[in-house]
PDB file of N, CA, C and O in Angstrom:
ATOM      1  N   UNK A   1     -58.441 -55.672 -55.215  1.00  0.00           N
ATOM      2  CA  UNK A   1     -59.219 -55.544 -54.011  1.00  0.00           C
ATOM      3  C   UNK A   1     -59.635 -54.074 -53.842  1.00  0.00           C
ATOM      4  O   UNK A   1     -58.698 -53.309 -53.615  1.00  0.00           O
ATOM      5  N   UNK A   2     -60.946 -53.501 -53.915  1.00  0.00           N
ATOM      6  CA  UNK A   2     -61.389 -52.380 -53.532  1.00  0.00           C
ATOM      7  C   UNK A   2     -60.702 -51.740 -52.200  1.00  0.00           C
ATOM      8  O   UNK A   2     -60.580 -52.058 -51.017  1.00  0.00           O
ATOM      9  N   UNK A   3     -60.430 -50.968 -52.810  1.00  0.00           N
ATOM     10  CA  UNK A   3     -60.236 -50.008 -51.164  1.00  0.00           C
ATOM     11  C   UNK A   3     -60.973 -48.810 -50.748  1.00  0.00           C
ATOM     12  O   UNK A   3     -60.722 -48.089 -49.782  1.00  0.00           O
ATOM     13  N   UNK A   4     -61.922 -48.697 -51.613  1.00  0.00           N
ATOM     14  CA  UNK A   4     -63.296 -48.031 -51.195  1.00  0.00           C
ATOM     15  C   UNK A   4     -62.520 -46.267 -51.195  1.00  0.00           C
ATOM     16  O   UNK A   4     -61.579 -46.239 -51.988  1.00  0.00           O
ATOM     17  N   UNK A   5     -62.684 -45.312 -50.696  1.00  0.00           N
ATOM     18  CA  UNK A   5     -62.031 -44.250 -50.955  1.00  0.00           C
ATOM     19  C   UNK A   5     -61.428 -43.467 -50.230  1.00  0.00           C
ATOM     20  O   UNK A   5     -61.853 -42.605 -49.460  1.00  0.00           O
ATOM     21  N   UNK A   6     -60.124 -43.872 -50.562  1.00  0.00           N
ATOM     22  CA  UNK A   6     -58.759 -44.288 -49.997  1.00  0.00           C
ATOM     23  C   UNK A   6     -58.070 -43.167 -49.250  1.00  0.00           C
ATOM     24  O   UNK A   6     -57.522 -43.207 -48.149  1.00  0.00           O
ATOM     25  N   UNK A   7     -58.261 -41.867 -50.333  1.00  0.00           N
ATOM     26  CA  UNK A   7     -58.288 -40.323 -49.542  1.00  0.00           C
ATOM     27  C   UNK A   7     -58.857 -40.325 -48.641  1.00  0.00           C
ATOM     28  O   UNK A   7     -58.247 -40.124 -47.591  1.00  0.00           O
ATOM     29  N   UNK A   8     -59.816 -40.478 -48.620  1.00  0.00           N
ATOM     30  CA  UNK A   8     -61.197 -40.005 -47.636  1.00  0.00           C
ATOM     31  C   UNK A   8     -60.485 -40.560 -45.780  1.00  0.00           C
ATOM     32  O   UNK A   8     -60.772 -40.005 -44.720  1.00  0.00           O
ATOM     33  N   UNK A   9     -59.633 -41.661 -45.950  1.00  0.00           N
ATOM     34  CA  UNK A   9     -59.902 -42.323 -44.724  1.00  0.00           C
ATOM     35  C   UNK A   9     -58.111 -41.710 -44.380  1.00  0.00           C
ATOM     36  O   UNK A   9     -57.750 -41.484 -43.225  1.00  0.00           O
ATOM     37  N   UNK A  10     -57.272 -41.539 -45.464  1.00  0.00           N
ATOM     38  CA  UNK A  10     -56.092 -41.003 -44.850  1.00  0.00           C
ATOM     39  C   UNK A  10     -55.999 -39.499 -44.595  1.00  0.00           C
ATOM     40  O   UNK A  10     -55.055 -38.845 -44.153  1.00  0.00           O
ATOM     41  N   UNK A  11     -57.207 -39.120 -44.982  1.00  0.00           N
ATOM     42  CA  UNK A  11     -57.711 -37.043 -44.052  1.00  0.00           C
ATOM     43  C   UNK A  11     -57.960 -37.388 -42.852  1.00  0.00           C
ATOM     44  O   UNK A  11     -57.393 -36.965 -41.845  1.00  0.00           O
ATOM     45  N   UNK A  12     -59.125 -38.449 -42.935  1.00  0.00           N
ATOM     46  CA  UNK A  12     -60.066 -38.347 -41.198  1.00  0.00           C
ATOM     47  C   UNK A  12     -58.717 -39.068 -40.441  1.00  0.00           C
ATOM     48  O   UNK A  12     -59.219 -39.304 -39.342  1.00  0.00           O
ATOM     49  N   UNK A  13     -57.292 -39.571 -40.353  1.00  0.00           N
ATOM     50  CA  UNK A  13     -56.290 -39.650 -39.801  1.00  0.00           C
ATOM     51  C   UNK A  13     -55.728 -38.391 -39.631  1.00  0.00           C
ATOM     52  O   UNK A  13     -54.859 -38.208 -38.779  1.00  0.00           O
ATOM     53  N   UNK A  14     -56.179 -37.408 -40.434  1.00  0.00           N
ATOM     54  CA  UNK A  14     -55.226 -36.289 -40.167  1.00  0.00           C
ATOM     55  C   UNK A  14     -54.062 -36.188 -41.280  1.00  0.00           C
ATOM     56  O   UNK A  14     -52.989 -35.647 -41.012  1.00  0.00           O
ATOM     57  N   UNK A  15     -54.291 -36.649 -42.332  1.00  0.00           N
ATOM     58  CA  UNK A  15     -52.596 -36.466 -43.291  1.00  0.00           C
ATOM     59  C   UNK A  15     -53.622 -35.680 -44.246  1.00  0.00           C
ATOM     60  O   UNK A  15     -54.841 -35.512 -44.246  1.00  0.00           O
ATOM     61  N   UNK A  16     -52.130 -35.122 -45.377  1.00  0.00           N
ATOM     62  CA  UNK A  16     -52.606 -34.437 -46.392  1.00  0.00           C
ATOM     63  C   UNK A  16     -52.568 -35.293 -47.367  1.00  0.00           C
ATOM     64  O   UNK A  16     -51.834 -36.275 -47.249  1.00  0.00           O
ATOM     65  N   UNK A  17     -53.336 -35.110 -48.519  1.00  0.00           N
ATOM     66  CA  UNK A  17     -53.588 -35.809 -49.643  1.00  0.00           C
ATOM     67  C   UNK A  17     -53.759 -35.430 -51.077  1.00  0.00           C
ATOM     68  O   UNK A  17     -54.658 -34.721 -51.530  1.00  0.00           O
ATOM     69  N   UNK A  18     -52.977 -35.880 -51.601  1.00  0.00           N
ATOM     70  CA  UNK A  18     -53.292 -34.945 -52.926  1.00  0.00           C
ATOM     71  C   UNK A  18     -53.039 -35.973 -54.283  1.00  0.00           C
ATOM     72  O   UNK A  18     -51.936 -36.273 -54.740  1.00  0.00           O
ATOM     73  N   UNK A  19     -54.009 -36.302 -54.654  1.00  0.00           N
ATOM     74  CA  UNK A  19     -54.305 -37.577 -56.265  1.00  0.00           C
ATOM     75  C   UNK A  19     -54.120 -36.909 -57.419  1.00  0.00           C
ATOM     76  O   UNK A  19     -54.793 -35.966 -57.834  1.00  0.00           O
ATOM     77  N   UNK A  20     -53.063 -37.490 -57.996  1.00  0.00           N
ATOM     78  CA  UNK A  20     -52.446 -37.515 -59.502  1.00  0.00           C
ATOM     79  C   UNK A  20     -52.736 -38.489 -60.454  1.00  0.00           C
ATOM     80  O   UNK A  20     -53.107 -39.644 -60.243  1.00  0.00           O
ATOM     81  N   UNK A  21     -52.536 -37.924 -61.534  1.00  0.00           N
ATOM     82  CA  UNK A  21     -52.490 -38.557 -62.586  1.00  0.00           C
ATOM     83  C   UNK A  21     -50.479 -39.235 -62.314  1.00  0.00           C
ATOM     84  O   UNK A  21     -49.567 -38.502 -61.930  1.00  0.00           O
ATOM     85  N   UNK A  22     -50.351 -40.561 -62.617  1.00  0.00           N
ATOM     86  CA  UNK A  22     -49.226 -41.386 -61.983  1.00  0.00           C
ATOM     87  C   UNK A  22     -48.537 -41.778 -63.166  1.00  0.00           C
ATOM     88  O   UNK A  22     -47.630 -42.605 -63.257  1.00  0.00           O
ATOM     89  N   UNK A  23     -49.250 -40.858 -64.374  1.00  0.00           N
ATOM     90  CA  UNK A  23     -48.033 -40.808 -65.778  1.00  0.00           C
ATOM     91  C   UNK A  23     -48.014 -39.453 -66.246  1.00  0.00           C
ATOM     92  O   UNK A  23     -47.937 -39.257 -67.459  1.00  0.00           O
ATOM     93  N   UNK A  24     -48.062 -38.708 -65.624  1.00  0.00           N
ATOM     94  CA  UNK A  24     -48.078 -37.194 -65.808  1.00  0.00           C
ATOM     95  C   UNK A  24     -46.655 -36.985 -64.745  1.00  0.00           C
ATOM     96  O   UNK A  24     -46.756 -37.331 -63.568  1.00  0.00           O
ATOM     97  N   UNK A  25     -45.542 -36.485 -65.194  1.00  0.00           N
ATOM     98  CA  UNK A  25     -44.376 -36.336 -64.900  1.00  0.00           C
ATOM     99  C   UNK A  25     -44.360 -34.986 -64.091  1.00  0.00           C
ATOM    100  O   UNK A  25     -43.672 -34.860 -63.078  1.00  0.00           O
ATOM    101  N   UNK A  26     -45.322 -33.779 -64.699  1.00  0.00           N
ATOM    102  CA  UNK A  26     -45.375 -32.531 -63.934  1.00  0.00           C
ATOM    103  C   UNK A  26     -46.345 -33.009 -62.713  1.00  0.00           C
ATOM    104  O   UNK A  26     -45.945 -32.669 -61.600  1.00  0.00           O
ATOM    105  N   UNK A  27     -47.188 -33.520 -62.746  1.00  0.00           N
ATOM    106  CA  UNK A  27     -48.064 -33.838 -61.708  1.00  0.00           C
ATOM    107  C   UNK A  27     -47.583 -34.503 -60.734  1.00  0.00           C
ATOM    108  O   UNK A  27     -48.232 -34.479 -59.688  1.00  0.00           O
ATOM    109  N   UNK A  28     -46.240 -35.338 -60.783  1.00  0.00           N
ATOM    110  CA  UNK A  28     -45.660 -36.029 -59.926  1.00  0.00           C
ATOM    111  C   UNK A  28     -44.268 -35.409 -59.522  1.00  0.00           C
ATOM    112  O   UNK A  28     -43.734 -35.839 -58.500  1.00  0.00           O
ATOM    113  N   UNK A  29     -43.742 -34.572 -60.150  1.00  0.00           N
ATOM    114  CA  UNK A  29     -42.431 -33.296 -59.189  1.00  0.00           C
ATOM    115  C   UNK A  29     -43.458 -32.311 -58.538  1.00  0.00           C
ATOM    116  O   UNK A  29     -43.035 -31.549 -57.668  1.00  0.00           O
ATOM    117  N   UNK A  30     -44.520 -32.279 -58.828  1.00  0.00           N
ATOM    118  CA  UNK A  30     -45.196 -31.158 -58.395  1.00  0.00           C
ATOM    119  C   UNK A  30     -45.974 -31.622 -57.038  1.00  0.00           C
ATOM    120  O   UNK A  30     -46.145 -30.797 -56.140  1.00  0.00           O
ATOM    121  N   UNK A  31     -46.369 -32.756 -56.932  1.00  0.00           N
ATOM    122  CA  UNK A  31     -46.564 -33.330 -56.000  1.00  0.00           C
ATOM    123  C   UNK A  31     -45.522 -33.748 -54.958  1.00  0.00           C
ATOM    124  O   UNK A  31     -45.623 -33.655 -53.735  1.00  0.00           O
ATOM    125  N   UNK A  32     -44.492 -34.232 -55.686  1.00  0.00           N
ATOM    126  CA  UNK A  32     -43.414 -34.061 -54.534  1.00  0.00           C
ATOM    127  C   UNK A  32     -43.067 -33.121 -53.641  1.00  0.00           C
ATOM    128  O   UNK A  32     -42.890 -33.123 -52.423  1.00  0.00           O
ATOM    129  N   UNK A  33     -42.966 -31.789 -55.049  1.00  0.00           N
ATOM    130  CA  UNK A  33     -42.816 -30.385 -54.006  1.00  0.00           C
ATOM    131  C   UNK A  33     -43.661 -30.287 -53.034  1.00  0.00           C
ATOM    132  O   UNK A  33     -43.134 -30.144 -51.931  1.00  0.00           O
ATOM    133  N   UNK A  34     -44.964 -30.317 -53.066  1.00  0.00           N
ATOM    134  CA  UNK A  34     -45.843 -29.891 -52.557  1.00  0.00           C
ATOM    135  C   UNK A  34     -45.655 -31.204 -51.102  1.00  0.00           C
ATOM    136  O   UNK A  34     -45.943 -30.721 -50.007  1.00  0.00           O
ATOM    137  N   UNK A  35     -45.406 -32.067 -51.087  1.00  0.00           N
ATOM    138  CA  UNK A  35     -45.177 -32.680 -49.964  1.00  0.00           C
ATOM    139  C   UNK A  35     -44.037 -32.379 -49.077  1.00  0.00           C
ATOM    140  O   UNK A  35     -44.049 -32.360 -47.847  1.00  0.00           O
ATOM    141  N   UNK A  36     -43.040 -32.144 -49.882  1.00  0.00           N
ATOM    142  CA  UNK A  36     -42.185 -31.419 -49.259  1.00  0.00           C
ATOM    143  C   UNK A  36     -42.229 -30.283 -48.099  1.00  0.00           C
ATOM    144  O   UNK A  36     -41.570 -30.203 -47.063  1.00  0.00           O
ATOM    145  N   UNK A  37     -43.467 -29.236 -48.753  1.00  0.00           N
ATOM    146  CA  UNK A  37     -43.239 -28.652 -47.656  1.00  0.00           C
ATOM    147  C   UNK A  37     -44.388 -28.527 -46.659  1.00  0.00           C
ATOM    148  O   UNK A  37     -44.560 -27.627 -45.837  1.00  0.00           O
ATOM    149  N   UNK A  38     -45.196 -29.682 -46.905  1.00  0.00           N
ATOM    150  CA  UNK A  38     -46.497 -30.294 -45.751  1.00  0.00           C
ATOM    151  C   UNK A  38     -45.878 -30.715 -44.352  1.00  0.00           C
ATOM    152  O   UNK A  38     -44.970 -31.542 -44.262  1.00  0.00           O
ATOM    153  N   UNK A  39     -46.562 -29.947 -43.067  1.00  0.00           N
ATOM    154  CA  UNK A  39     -46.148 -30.274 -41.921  1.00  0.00           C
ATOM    155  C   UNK A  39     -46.764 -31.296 -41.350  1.00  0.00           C
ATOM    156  O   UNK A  39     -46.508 -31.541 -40.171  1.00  0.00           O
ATOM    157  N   UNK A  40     -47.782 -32.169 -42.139  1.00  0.00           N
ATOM    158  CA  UNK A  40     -48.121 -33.465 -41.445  1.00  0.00           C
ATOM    159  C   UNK A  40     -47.509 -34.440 -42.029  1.00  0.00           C
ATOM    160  O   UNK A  40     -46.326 -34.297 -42.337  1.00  0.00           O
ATOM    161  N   UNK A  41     -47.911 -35.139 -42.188  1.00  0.00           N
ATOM    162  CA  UNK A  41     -47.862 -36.658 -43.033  1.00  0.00           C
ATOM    163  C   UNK A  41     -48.186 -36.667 -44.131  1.00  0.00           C
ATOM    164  O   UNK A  41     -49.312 -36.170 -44.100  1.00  0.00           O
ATOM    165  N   UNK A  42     -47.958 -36.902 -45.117  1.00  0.00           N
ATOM    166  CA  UNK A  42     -48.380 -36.930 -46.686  1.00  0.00           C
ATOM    167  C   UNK A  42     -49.098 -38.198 -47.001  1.00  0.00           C
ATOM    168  O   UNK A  42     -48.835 -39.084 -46.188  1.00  0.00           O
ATOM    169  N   UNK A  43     -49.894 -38.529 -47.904  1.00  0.00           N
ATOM    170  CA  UNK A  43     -50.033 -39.644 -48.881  1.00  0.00           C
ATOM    171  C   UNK A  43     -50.339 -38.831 -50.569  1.00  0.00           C
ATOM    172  O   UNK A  43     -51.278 -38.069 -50.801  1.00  0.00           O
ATOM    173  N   UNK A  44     -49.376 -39.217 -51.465  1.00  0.00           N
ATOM    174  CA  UNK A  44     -49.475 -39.020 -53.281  1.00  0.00           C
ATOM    175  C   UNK A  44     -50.268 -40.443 -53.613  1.00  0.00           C
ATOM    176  O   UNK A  44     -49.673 -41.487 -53.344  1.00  0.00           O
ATOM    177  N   UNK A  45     -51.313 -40.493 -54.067  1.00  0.00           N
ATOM    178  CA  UNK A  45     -52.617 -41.105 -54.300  1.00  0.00           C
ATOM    179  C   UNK A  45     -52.431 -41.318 -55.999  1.00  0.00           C
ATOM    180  O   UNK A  45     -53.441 -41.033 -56.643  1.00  0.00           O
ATOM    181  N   UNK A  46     -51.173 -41.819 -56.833  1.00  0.00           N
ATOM    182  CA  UNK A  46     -50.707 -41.882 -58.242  1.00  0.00           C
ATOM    183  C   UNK A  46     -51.754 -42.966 -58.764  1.00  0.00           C
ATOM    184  O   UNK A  46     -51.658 -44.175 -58.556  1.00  0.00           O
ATOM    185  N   UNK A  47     -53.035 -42.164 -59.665  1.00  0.00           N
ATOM    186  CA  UNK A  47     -54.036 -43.042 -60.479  1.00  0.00           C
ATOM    187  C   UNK A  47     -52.731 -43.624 -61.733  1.00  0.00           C
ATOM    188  O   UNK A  47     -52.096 -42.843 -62.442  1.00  0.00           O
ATOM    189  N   UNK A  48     -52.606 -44.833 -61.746  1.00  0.00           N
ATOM    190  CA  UNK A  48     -52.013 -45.470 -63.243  1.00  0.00           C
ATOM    191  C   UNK A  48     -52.965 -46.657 -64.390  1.00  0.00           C
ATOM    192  O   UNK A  48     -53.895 -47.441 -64.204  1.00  0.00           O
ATOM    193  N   UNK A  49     -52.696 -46.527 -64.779  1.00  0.00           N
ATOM    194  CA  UNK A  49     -53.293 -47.508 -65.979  1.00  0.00           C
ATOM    195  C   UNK A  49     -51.644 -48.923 -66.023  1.00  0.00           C
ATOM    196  O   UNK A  49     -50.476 -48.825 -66.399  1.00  0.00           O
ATOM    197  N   UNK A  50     -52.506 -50.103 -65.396  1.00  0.00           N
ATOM    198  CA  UNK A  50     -51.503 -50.776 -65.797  1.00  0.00           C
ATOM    199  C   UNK A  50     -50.882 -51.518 -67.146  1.00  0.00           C
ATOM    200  O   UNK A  50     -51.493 -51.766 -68.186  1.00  0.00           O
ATOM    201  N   UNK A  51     -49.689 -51.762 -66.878  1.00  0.00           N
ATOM    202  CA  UNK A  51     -49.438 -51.637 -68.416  1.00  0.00           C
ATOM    203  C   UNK A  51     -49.135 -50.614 -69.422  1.00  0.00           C
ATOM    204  O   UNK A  51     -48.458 -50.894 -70.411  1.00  0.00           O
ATOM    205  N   UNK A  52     -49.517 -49.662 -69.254  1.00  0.00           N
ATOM    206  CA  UNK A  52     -50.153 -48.358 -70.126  1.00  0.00           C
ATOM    207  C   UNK A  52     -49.217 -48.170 -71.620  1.00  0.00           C
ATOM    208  O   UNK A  52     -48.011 -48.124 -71.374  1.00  0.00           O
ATOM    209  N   UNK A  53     -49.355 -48.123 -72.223  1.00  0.00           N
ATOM    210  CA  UNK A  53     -48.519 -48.152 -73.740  1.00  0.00           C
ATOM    211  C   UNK A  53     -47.972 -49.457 -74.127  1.00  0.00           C
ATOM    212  O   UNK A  53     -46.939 -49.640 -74.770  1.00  0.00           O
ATOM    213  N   UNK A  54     -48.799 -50.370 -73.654  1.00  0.00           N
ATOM    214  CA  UNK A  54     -48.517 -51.791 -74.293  1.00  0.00           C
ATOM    215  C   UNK A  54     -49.458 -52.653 -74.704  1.00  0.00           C
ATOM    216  O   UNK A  54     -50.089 -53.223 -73.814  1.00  0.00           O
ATOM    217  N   UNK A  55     -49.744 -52.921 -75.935  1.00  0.00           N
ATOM    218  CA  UNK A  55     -50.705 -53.279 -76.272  1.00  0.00           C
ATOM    219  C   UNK A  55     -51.259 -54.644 -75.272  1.00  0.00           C
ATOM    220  O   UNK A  55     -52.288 -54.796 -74.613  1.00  0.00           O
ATOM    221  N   UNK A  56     -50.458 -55.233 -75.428  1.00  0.00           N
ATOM    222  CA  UNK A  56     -51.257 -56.999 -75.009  1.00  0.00           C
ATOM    223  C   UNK A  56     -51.031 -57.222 -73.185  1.00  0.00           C
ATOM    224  O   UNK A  56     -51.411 -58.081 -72.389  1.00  0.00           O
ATOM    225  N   UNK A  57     -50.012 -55.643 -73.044  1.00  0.00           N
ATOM    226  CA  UNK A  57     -50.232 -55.870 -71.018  1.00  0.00           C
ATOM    227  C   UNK A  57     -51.480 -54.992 -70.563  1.00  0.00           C
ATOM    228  O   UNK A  57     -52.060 -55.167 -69.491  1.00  0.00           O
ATOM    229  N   UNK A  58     -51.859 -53.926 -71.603  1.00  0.00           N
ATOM    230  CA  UNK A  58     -52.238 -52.388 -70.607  1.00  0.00           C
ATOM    231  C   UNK A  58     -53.544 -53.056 -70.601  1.00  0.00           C
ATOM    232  O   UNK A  58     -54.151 -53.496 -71.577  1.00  0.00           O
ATOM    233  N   UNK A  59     -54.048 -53.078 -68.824  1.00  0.00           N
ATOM    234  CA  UNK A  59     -55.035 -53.229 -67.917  1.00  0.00           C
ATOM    235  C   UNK A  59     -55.159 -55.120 -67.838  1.00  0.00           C
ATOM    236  O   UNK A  59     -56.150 -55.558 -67.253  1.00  0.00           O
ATOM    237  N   UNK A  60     -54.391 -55.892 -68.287  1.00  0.00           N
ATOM    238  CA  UNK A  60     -54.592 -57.145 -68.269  1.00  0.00           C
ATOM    239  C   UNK A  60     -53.303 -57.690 -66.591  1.00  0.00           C
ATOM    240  O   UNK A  60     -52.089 -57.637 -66.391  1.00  0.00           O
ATOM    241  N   UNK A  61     -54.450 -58.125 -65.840  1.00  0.00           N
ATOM    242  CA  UNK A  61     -53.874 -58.399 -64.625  1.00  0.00           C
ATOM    243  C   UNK A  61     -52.848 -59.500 -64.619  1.00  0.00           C
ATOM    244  O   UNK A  61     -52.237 -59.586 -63.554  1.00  0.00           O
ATOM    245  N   UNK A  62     -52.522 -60.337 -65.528  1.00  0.00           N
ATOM    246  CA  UNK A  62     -51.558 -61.063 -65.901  1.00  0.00           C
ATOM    247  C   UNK A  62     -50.236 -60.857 -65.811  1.00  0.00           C
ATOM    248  O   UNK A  62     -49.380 -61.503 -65.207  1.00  0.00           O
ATOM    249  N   UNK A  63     -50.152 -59.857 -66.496  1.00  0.00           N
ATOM    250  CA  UNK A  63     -48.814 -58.735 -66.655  1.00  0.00           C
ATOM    251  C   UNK A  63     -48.393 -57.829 -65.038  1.00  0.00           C
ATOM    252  O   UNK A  63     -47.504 -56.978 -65.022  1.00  0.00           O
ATOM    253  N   UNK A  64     -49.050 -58.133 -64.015  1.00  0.00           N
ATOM    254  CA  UNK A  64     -49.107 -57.225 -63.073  1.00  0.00           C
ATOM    255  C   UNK A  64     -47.432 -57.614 -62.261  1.00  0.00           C
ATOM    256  O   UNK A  64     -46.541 -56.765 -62.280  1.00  0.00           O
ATOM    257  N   UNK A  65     -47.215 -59.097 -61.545  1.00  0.00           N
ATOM    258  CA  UNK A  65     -45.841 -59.888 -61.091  1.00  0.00           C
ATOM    259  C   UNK A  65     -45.411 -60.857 -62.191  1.00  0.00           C
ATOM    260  O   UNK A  65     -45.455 -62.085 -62.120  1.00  0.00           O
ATOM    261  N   UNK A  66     -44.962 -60.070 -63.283  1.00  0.00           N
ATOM    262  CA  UNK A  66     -44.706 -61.371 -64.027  1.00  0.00           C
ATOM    263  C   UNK A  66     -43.540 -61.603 -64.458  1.00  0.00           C
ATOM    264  O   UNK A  66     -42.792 -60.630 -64.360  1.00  0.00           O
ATOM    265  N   UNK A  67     -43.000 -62.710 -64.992  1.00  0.00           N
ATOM    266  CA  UNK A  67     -41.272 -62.914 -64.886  1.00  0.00           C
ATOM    267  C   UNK A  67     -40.791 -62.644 -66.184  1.00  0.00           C
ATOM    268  O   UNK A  67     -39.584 -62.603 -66.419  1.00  0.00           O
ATOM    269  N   UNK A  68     -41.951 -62.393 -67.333  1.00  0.00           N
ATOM    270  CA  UNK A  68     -41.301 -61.764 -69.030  1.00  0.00           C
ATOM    271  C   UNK A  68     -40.605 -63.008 -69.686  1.00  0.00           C
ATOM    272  O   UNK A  68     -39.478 -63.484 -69.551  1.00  0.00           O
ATOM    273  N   UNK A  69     -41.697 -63.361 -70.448  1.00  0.00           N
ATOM    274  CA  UNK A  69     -40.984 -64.236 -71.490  1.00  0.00           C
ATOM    275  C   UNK A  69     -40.272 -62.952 -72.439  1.00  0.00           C
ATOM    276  O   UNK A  69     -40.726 -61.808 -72.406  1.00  0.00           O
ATOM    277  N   UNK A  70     -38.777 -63.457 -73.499  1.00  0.00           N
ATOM    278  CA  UNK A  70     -38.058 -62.791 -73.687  1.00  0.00           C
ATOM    279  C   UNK A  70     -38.651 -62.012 -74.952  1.00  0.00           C
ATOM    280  O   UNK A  70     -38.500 -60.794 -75.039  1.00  0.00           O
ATOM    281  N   UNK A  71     -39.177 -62.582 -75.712  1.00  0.00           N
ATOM    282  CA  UNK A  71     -39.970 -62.118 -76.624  1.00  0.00           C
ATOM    283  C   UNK A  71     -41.182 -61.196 -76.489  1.00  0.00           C
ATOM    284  O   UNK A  71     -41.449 -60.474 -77.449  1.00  0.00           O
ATOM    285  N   UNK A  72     -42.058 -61.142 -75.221  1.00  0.00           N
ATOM    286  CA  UNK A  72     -42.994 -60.252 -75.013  1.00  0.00           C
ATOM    287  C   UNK A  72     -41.940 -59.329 -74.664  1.00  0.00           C
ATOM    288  O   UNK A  72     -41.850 -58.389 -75.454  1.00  0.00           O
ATOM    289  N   UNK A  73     -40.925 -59.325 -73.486  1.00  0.00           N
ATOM    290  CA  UNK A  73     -39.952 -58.285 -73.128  1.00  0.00           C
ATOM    291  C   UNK A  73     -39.840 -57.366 -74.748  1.00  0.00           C
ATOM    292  O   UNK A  73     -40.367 -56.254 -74.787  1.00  0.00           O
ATOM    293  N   UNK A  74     -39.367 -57.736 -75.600  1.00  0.00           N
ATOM    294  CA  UNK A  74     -38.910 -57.339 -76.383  1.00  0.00           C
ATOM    295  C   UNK A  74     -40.050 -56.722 -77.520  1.00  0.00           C
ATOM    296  O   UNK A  74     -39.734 -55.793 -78.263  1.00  0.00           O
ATOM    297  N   UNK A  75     -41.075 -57.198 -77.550  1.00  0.00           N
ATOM    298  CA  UNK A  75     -42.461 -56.448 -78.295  1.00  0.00           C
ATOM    299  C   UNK A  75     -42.865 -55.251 -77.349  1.00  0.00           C
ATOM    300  O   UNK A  75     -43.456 -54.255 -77.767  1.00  0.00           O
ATOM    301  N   UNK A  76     -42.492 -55.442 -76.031  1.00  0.00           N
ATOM    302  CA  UNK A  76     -43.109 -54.318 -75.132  1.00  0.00           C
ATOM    303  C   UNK A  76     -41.799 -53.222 -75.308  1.00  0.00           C
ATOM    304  O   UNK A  76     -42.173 -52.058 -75.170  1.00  0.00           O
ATOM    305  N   UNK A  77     -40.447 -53.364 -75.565  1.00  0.00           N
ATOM    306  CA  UNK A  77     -40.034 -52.531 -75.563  1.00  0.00           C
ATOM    307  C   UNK A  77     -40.302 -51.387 -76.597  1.00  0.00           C
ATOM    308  O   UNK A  77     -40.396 -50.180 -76.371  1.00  0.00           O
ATOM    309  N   UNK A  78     -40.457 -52.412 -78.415  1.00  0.00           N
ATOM    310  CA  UNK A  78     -40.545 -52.110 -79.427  1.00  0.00           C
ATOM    311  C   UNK A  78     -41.667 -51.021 -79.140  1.00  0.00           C
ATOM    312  O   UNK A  78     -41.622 -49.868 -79.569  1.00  0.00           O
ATOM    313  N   UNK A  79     -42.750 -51.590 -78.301  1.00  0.00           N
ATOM    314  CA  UNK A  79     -44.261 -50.344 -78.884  1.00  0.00           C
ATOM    315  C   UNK A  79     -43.683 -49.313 -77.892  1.00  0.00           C
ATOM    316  O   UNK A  79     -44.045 -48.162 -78.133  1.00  0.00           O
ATOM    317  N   UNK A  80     -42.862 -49.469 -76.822  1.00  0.00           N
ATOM    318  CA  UNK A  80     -42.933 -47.697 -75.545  1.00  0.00           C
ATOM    319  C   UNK A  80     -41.763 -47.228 -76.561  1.00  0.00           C
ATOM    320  O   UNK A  80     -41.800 -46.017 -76.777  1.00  0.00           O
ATOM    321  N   UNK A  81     -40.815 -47.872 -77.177  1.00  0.00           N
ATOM    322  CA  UNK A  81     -40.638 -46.771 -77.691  1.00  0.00           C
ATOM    323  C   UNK A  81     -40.158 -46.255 -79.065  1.00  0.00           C
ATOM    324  O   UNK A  81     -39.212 -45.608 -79.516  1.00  0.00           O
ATOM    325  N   UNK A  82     -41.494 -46.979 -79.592  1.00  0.00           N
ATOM    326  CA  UNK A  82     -42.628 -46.219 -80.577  1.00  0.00           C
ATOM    327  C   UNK A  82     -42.811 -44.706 -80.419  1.00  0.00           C
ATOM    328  O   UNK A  82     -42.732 -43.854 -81.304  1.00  0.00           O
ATOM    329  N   UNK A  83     -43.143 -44.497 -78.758  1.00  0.00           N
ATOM    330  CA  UNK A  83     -44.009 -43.692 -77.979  1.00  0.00           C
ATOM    331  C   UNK A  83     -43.315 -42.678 -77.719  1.00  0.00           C
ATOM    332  O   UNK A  83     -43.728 -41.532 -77.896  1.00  0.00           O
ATOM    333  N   UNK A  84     -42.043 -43.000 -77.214  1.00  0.00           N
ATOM    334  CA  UNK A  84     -40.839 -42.390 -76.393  1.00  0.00           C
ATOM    335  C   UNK A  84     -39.904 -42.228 -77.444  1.00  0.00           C
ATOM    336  O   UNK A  84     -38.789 -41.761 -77.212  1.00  0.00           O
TER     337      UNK A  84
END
């Protein structure tokens, strides 16, 4: 479902906002810090790729609530960590 642009409407409330990359590990302690020491309200705006390092889930909405047959479980572990 579009949410049209999502920053834009949690400023004109008055919060701070600041959009990451949501597999970038420095981008997300760094964002923490940085909320940390914000005197309004925060929103971290984490862009992800779903799925991301799996071949047959990454961006397929299928994979989004799903209960894992044991065998995909186990091909998805094999390729992250390939990676990792």
């Amino acid at each position: 479902m579009p949410l049209g642009d999502l920053a834009q409407k949690y400023i004109l409330f008055g919060w701070e906002v600041r959009e990451i990359n949501g597999h970038d590990f420095t981008q997300i302690l760094s964002a923490l810090q940085w909320a940390d020491n914000c005197k309004k309200p925060v929103m971290i705006i984490a862009h992800t790729i779903l799925g991301k390092g799996v071949s047959f889930m990454q961006n397929n909405w299928k994979y989004h609530d799903w209960p894992g047959k044991i065998e995909d479980v186990e091909k998805a572990r094999k390729e992250l960590s390939a990676v990792f």
